[in-house]
Structure formats: C-alpha cells, structure tokens
N, C-alpha and C positions, 0 to 999 in steps of 0.2 A: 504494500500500500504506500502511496509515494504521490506528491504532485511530479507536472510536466514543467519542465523550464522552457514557458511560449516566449518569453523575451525576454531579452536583456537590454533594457530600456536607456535612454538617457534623458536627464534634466536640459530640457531644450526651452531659451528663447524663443528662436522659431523654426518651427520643429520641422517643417516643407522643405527649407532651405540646407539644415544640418544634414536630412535624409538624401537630399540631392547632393552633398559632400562625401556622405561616405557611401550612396550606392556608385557615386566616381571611382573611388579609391579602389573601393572592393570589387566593383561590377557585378554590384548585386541590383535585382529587380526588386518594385515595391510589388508588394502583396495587395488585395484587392481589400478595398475600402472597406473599416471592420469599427465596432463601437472597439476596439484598442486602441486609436488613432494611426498615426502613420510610421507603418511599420514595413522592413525588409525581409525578403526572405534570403537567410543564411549562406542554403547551398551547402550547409555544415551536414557530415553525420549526426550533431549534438541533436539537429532538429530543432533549432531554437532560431526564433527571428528578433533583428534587431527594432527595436520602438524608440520612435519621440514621442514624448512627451512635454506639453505647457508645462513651464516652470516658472514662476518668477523669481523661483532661490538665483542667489549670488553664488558666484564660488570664490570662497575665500582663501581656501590653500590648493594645494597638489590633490587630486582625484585620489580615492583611495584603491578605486577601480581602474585599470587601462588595459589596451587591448595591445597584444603581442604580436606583429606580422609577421609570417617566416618569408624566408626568400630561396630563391635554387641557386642563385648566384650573385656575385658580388654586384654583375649588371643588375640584373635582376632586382635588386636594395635600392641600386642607385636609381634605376624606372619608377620603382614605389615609391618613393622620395620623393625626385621630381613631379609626379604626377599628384602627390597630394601638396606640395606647393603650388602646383598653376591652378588646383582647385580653392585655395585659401587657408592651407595648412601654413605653421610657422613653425620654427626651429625653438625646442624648448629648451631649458639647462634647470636638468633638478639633481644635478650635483653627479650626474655621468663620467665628466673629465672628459679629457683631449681623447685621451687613446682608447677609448669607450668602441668596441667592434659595429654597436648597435647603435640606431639614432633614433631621437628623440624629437617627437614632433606632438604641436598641439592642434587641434582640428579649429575651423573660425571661432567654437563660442571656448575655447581655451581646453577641450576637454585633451589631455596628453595620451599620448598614446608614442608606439615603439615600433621599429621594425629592425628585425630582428636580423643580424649577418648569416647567410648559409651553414651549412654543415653542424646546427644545432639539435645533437643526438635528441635530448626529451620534447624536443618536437616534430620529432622526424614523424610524419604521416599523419598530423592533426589536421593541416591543411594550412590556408595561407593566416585564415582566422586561430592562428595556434592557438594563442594560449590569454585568456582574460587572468592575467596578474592581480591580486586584490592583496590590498592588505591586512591584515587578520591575525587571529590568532590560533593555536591549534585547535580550538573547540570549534570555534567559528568551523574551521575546514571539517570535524568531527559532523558538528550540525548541519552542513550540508550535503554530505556524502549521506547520513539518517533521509535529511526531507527531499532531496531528489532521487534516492536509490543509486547513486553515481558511486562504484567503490572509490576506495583510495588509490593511486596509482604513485603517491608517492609521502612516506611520513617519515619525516628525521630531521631533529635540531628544530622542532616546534615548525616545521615548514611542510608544509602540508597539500597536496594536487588530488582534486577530483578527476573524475572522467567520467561520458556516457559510456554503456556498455558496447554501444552501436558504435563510440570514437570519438573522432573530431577534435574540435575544442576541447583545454584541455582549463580548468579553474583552478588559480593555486592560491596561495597564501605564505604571506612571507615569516608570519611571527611577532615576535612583540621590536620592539615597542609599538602601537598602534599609533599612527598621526591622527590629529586632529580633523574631524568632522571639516569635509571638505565645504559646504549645503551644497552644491550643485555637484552632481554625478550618476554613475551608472546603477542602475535596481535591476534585480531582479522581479521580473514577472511570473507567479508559478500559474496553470491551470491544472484543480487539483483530480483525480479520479475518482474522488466521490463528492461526495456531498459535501459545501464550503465549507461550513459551518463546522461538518464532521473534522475537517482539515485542518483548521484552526485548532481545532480542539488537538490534534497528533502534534502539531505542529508547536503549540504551546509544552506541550508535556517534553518538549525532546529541546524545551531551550529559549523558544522564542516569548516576545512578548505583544501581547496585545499594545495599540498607541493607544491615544486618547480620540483622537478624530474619528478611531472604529472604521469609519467607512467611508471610500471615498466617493464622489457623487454616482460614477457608473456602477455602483455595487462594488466594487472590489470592496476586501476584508484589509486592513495596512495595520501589517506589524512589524516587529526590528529581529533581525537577527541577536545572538550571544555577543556579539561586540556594536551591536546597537545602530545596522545598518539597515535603514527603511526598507519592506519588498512587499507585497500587493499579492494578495490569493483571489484571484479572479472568480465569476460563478462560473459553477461548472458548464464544462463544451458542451 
C-alpha cells in the first residue's frame, strides 16, 4: 500500500513560462490540460510528471530540492549548458569551486539545478533526468522509501537514495546538516491508491505531519515530511 509520485512540482511565478523552460531543456511534452495545473510528462521510468504551480512564496536561500542532468559526453554537458542559457538559464555559485567537473545552473525564476559531467557510475541508466538531489536527512530518505514503496538503493554516512522499482530517476539525500527553509521550491505531488483520507492517515503514522491549512483549494490533503518539507496527497485517480 503506497501513494504514486504524479509530480514533482515547482513553486512557480509563472508557471506557462517556467514549463516552457524546462520542456526546452529536457524536450519534454506538456500533458493535457488537468485540475493539477500545468504539468510535463517525464519520459522517466519513475512515471512521474513535472508540475507548476502558483506560488507567491519568495525564495530566500538555495533550493533544498535540485534536479541532477546526466550527460554521454563532455559535448554532450556542454549542449545542455548552452541550450538552457539561450533559454534563460544562469550560471549559479553555491560554493562548487573552479574545478567542480559538474555545472551549476539556475533556471529564470532562480530554481538551481546541475548537470552532471559523463561517466557518472550511480547514474548510469537513470536517464538524462538522473537524479532529484534533496536535502535531508536519513529518516526523511527512510520516510520516503515507506510512503512511495521506492527501496533504498543507497544508505551510508546518513546519505540516503531512493529508486522506483521500474528505474529512472533516482531521489537522494544528502544528511545533516539541513539548510534552511528555502519558501520557494520543489514538492512532491503523491496520488494515493486508496482512499485520501485513508493515506493520510498511513502516511501520518510513518512520520509525517498534518499542516494547519488541511487542504488546499482543489482538495488536495498538505502535509510536511520528517524534516518539514511541504507535499500535497491528491484525491484519489
């Protein structure tokens, strides 16, 4: 018994315009008009689509969430690169360094993200979407491996990687120390296989917590993970 991870949403200004950033980037298609608002489809084994979402939150520090590109070649890096600067990406510094193999880039409304240099063994065959970096702590990565069924594929030194059984995308977590509550960033979206209500309730007993706002306008249920990061239990499909 498990929800589904439908997306993995972002905190967006304007969410039409962010969508048409990274279906550039990734050369992903949108998905047809849905009350989820506007969302992509993956292409991933994970089976997960990306969502924008209205936000008016700020982001005040570094994302706690960022998405990891892989690459087949050093060309390869450099293509992804250039292609998400003529789309309106920027060059970030969250303390990488000169000699850093991988580069740092932040998409228009600042959210960061990485692509990653070739020949990177634990992502070998996730795809180009490797690997959603978060940071976290080991429970956090315990609690989600429990509420999406996803084993672990990697636990050591409080560093902790999910995976779907099916592949893909690969979620990890870095460990303590946790940085500060970025307010604008990545959520997960879960839609659950039973009854919402019933999910909540699983999903309380293994860690999480209900918010106070209970519910957001389209019915979804909003609660925080073990280290206190917003995600949204949709009604059931």
């Amino acid at each position: 018994m498990s929800s589904r991870l439908f997306a993995i949403s972002f905190d967006a200004h304007h969410p039409e315009r962010l969508a048409r950033f990274w279906s550039g980037v990734l050369g992903l298609e949108k998905a047809e008009d849905s009350d989820e608002g506007v969302t992509l489809l993956s292409g991933n084994d994970a089976g997960y689509r990306l969502g924008f979402r209205t936000s008016q939150a700020r982001k005040v520090a570094q994302n706690r969430l960022h998405f990891d590109l892989t690459s087949s070649s050093a060309r390869d890096q450099r293509e992804t690169v250039a292609r998400a600067l003529d789309l309106g990406a920027r060059h970030a510094d969250v303390g990488q360094g000169p000699d850093a193999s991988h580069v740092v880039l932040a998409d228009p409304e600042g959210n960061e993200f990485c692509v990653i240099a070739s020949g990177n063994n634990f992502l070998a065959g996730c795809g180009f979407l490797g690997a959603l970096a978060c940071d976290g702590s080991q429970a956090v990565g315990y609690f989600w491996s429990e509420a999406l069924g996803w084993p672990l594929v990697w636990d050591q030194d409080e560093e902790t990687a999910i995976q779907s059984p099916n592949g893909g995308t690969k979620i990890t977590w870095g460990g303590p120390p946790l940085m500060p509550d970025p307010g604008k960033d990545l959520h997960f979206d879960l839609a659950p296989d039973i009854d919402q209500q019933a999910e909540v309730e699983r999903l309380v007993s293994l860690g999480a917590k209900r918010l106070d706002s209970a519910h957001a306008p389209d019915g979804a249920a909003l609660l925080a993970d073990p280290d206190g990061n917003e995600f949204r239990v949709l009604s059931r499909r």
